[in-house]
mmCIF file of the N, C-alpha and C atoms, coordinates in Angstrom:
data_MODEL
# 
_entry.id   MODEL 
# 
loop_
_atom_site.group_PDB 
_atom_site.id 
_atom_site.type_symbol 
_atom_site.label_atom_id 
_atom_site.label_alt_id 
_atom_site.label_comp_id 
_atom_site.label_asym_id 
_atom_site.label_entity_id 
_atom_site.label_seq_id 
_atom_site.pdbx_PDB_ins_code 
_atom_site.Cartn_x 
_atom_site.Cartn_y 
_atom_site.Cartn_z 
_atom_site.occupancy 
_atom_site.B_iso_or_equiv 
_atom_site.pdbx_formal_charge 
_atom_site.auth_seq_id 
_atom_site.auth_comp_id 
_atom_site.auth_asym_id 
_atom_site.auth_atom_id 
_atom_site.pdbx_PDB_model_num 
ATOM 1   N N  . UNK A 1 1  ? 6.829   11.448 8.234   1.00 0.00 ? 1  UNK A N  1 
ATOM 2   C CA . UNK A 1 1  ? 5.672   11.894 8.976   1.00 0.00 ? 1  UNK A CA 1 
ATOM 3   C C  . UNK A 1 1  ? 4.937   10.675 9.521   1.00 0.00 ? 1  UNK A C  1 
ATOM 4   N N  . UNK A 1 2  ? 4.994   10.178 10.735  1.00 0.00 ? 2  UNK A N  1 
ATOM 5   C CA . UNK A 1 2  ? 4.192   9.509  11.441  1.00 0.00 ? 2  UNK A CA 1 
ATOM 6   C C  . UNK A 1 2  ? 2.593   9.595  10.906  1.00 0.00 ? 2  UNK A C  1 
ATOM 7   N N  . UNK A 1 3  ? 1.809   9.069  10.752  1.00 0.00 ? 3  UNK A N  1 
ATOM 8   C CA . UNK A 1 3  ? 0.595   8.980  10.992  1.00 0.00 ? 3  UNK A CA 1 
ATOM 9   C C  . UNK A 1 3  ? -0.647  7.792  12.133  1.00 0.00 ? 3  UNK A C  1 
ATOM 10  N N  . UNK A 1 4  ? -1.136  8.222  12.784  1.00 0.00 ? 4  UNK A N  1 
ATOM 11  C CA . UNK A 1 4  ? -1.882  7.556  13.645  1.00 0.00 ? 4  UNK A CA 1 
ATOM 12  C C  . UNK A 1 4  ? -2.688  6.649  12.881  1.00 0.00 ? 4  UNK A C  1 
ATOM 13  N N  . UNK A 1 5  ? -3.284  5.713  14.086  1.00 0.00 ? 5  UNK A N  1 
ATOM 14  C CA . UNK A 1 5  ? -3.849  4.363  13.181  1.00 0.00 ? 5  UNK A CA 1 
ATOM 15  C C  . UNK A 1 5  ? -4.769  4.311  12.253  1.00 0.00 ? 5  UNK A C  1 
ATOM 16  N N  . UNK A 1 6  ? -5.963  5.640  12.672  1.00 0.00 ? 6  UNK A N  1 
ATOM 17  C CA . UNK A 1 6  ? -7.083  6.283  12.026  1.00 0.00 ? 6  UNK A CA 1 
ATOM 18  C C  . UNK A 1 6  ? -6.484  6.599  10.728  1.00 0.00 ? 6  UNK A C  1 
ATOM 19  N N  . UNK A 1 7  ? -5.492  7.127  11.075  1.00 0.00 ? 7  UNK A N  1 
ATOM 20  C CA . UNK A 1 7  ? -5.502  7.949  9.265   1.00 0.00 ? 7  UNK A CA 1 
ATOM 21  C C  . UNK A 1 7  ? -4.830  7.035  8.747   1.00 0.00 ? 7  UNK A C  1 
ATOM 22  N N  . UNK A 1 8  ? -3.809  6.179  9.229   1.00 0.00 ? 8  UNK A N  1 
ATOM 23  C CA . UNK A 1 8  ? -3.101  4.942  8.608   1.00 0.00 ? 8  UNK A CA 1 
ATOM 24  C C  . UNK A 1 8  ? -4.274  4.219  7.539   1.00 0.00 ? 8  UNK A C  1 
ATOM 25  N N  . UNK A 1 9  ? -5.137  3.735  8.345   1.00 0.00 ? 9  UNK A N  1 
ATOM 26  C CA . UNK A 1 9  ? -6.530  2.718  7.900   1.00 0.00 ? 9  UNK A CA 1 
ATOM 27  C C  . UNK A 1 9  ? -6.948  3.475  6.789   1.00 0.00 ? 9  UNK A C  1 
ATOM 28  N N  . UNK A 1 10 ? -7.366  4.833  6.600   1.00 0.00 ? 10 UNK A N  1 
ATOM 29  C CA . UNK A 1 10 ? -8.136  5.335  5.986   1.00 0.00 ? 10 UNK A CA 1 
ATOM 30  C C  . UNK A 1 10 ? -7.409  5.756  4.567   1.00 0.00 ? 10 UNK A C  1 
ATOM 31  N N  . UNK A 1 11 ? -6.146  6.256  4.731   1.00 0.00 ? 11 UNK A N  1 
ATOM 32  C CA . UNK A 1 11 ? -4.779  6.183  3.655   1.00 0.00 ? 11 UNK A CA 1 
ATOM 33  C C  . UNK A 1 11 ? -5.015  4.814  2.967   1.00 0.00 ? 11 UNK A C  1 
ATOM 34  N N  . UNK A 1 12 ? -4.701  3.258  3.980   1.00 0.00 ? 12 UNK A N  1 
ATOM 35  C CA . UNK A 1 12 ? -4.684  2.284  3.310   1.00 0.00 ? 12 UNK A CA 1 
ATOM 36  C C  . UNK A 1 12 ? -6.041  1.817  2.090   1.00 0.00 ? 12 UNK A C  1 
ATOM 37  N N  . UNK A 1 13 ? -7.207  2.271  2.645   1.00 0.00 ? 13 UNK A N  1 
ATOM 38  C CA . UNK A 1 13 ? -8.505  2.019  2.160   1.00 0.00 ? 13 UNK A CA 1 
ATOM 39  C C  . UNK A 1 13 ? -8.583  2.546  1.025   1.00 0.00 ? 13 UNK A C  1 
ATOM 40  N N  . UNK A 1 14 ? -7.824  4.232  1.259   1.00 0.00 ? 14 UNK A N  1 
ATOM 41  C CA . UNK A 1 14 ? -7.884  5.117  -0.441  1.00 0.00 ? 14 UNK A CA 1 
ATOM 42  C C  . UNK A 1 14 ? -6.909  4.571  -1.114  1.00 0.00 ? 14 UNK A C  1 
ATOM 43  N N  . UNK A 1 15 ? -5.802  4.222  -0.961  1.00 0.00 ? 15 UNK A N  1 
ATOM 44  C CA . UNK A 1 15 ? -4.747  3.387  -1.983  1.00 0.00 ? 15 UNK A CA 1 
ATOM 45  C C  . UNK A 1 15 ? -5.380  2.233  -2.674  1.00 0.00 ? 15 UNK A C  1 
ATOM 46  N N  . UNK A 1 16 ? -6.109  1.056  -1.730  1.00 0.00 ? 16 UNK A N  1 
ATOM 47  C CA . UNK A 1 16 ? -6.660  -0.268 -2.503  1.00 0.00 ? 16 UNK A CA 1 
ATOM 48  C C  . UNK A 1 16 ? -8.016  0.684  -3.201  1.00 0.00 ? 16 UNK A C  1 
ATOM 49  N N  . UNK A 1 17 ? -8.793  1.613  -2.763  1.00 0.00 ? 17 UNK A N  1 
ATOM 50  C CA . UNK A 1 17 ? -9.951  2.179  -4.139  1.00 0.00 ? 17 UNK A CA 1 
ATOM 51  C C  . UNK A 1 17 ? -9.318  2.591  -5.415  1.00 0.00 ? 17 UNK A C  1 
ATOM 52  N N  . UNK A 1 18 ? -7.494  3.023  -5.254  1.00 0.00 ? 18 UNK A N  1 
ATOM 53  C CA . UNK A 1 18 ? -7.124  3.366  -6.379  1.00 0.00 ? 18 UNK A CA 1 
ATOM 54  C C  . UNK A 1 18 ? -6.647  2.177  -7.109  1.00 0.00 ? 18 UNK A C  1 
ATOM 55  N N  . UNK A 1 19 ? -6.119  1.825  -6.353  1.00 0.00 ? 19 UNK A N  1 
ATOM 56  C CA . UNK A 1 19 ? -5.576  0.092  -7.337  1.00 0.00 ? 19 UNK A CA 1 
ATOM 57  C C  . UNK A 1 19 ? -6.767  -0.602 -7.815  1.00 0.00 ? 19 UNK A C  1 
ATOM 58  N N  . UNK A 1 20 ? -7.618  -0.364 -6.937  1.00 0.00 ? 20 UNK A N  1 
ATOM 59  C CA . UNK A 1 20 ? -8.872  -1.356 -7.754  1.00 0.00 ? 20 UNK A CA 1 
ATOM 60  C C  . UNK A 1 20 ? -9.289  -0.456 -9.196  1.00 0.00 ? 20 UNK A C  1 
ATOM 61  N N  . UNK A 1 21 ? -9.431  1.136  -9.165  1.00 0.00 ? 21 UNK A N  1 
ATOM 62  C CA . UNK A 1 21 ? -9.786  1.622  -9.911  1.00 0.00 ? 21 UNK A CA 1 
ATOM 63  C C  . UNK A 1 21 ? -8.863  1.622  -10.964 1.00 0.00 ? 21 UNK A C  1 
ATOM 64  N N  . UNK A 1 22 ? -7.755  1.785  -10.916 1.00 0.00 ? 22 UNK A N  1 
ATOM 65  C CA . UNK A 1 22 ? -6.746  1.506  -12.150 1.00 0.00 ? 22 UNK A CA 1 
ATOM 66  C C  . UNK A 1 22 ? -6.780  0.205  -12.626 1.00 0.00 ? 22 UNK A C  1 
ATOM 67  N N  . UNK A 1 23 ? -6.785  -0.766 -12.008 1.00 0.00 ? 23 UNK A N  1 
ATOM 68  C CA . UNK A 1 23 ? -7.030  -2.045 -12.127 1.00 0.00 ? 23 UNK A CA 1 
ATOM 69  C C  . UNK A 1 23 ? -8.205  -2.186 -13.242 1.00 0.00 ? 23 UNK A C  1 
ATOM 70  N N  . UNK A 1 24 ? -9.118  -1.812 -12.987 1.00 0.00 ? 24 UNK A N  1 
ATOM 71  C CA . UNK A 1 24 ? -10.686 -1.759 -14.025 1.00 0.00 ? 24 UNK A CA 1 
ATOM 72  C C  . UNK A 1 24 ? -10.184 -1.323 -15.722 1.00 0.00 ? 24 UNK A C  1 
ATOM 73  N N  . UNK A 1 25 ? -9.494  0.249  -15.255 1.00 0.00 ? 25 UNK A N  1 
ATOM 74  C CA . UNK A 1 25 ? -9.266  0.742  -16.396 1.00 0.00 ? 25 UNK A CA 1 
ATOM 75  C C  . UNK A 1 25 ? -8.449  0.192  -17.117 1.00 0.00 ? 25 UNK A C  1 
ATOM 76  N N  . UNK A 1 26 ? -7.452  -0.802 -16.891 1.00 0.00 ? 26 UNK A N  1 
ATOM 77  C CA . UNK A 1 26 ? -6.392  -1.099 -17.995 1.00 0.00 ? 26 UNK A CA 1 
ATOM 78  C C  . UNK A 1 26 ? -6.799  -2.709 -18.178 1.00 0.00 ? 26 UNK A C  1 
ATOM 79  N N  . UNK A 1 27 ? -7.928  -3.087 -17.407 1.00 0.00 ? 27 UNK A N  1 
ATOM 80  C CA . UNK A 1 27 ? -8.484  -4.399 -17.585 1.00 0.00 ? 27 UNK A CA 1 
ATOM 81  C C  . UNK A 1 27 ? -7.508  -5.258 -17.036 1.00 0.00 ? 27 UNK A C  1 
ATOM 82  N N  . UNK A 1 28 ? -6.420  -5.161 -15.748 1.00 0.00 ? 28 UNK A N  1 
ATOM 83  C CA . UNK A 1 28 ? -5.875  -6.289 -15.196 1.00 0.00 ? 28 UNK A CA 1 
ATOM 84  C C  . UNK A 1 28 ? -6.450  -6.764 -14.048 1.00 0.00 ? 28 UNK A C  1 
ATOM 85  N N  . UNK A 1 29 ? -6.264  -8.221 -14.384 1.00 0.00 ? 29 UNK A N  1 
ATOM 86  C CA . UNK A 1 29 ? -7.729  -8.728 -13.592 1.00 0.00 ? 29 UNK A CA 1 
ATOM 87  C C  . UNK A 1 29 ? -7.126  -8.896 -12.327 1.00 0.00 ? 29 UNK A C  1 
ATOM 88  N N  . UNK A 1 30 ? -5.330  -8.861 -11.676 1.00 0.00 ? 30 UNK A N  1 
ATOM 89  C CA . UNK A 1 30 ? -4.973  -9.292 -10.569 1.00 0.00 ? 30 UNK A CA 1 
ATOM 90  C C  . UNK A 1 30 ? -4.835  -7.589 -10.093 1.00 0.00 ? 30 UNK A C  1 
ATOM 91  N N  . UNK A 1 31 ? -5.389  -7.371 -8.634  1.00 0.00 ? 31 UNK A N  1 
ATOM 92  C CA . UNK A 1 31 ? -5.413  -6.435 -7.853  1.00 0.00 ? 31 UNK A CA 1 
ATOM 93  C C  . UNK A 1 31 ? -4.041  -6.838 -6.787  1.00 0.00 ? 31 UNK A C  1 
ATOM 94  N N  . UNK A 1 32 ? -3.103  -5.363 -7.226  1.00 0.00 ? 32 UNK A N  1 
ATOM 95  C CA . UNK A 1 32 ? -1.696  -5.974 -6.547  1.00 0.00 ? 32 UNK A CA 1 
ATOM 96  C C  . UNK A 1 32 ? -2.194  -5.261 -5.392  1.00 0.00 ? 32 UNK A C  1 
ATOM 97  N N  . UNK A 1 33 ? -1.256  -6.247 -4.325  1.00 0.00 ? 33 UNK A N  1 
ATOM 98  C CA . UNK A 1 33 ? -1.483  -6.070 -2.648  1.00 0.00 ? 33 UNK A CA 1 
ATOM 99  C C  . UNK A 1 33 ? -0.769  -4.403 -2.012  1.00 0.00 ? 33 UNK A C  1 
ATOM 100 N N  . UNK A 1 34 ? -1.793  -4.593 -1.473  1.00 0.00 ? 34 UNK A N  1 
ATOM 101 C CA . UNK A 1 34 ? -1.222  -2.951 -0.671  1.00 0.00 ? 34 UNK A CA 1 
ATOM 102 C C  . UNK A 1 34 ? -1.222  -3.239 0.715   1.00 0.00 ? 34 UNK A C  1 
ATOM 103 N N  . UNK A 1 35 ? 0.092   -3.092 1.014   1.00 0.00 ? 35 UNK A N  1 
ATOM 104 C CA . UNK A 1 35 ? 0.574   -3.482 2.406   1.00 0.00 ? 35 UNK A CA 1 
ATOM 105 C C  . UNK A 1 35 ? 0.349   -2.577 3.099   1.00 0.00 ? 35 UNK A C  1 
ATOM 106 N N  . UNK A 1 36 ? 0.498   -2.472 4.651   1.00 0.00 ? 36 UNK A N  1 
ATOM 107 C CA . UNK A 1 36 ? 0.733   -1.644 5.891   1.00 0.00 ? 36 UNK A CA 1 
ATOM 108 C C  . UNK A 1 36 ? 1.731   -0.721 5.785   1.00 0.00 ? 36 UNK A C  1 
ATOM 109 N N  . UNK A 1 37 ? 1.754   0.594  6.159   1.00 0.00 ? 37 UNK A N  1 
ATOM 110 C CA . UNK A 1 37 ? 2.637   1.524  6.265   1.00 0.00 ? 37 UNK A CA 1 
ATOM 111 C C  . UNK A 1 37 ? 4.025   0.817  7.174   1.00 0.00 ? 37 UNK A C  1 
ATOM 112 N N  . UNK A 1 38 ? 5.386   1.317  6.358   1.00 0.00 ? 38 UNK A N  1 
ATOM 113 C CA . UNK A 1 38 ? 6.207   1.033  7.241   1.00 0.00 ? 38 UNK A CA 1 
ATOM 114 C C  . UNK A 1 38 ? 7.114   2.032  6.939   1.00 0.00 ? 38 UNK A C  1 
ATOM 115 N N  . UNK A 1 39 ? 8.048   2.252  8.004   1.00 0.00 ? 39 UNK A N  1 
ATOM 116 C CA . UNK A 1 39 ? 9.614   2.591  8.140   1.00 0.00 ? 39 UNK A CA 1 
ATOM 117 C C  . UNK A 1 39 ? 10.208  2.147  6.689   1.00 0.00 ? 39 UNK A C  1 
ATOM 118 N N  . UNK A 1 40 ? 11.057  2.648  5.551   1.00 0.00 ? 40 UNK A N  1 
ATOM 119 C CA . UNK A 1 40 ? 11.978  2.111  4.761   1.00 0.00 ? 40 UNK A CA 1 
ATOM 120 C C  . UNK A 1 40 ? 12.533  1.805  5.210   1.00 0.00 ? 40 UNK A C  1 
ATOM 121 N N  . UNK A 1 41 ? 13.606  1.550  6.552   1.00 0.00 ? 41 UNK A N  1 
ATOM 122 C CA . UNK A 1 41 ? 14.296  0.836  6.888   1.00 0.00 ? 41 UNK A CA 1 
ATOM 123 C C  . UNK A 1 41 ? 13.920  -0.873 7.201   1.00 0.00 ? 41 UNK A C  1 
ATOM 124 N N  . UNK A 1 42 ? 12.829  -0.652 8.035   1.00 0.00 ? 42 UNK A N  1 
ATOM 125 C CA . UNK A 1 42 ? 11.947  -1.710 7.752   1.00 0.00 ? 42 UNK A CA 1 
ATOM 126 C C  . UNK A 1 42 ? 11.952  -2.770 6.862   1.00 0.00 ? 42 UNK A C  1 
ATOM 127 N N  . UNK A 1 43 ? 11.319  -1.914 5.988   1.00 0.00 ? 43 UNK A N  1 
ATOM 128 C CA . UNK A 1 43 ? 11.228  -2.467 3.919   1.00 0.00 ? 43 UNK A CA 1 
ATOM 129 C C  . UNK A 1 43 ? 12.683  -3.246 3.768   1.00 0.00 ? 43 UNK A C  1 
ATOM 130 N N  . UNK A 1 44 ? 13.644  -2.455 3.685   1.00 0.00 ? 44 UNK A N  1 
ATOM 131 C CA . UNK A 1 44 ? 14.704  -2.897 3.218   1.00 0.00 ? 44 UNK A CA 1 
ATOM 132 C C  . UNK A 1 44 ? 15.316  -4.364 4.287   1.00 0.00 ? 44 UNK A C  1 
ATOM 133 N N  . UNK A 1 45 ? 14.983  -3.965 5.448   1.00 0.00 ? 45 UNK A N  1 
ATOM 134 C CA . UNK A 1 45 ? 15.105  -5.070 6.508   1.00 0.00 ? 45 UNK A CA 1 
ATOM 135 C C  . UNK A 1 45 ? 14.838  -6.605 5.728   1.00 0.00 ? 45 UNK A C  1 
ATOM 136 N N  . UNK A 1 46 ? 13.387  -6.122 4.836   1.00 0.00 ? 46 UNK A N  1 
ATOM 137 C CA . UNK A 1 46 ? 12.546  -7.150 4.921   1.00 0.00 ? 46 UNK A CA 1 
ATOM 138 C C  . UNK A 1 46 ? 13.122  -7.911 3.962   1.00 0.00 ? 46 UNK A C  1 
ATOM 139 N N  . UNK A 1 47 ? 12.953  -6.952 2.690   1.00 0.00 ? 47 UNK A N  1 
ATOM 140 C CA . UNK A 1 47 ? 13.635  -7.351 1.377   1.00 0.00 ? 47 UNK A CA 1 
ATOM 141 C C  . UNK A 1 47 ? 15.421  -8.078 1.721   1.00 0.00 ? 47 UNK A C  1 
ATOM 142 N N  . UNK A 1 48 ? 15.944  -7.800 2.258   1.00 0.00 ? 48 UNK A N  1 
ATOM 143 C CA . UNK A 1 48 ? 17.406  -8.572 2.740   1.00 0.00 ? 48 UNK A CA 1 
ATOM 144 C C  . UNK A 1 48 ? 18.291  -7.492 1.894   1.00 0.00 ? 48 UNK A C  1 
ATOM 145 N N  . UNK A 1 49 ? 18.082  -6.317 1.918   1.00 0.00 ? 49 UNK A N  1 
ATOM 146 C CA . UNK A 1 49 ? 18.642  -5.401 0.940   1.00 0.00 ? 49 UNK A CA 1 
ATOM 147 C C  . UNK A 1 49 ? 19.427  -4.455 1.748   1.00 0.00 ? 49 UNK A C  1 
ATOM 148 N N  . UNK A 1 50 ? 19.369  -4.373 2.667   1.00 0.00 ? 50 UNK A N  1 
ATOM 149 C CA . UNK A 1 50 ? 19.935  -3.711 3.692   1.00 0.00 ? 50 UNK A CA 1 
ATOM 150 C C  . UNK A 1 50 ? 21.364  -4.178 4.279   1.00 0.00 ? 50 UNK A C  1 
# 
């Protein structure tokens, strides 16, 4: 499912409130990175896994 840039941004924003919020609760102090929506093909492009 495609999503436009609006809801892209706004998806990305609620993912890092959840990582930050899980983050709090288990007391790890590094907040892992939440990247840009992509294609899995993409991903795998990236990773050299493909």
């Amino acid at each position: 499912m495609k999503l436009n840039d609006e809801r892209q941004d706004k998806k990305l924003q609620q993912w890092q409130k959840i990582a930050i919020a899980a983050c709090e609760q288990c007391g790890r102090n590094e907040i892992p990175e939440i990247r840009p929506i992509m294609k899995l093909t993409d991903w795998c492009k990236e990773q050299d896994i493909c």
